[in-house]
N, C-alpha and C positions, 0 to 999 in steps of 0.2 A: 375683612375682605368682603366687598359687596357682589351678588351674582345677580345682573339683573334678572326680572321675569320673564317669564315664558309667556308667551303671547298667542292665543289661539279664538276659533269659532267655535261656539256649541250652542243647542239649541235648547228653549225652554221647555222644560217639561211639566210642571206643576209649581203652584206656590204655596208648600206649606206652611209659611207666618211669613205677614206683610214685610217687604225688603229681604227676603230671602226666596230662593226659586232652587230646585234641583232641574240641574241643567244635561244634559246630554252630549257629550265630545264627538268628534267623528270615528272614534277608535269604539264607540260604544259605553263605554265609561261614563260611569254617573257620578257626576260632584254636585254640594253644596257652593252657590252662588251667590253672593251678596254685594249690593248696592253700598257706594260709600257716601257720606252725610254730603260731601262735596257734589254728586253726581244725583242727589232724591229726584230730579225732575225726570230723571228715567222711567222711576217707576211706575208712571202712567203709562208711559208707550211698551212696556212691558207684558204681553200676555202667552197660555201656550203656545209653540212653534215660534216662536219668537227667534231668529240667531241675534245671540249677544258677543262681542269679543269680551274675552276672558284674559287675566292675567293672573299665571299661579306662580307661586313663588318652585323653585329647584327641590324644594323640601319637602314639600308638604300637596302632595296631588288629588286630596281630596275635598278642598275648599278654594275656591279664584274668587278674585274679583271682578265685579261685571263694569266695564269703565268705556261700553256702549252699546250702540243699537246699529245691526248690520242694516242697509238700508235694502229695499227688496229691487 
């Protein structure tokens, strides 16, 4: 059984190793964020404050992936 993901905004906070960013949700909640190989050209326009949409899976709400760049 497939559950799709969860789909939201959060906003960058730091990037502690290149392709990974702890990000910020609106609920206050801090996850691990990371860029997928398909998506690298991101991570130029990535810096703090940044919002990115995120997709986490139903399971696991302490890592998403970042699969954009909210536009300001």
């Amino acid at each position: 059984m497939f559950d799709p993901p969860i789909t939201t905004i959060g906003t960058v906070i730091d990037s502690p190793k290149p392709k990974i960013y702890h990000v910020s949700l609106p609920n206050g909640k801090v996850l691990i964020g990371h860029i997928p190989k398909a998506l690298i050209h991101l991570h130029e326009r990535i810096q703090p404050n940044t919002q990115v949409n995120l997709e986490l899976t139903p399971f696991d709400f302490e890592k998403g992936r970042i699969v954009g760049v909210v536009e300001p």
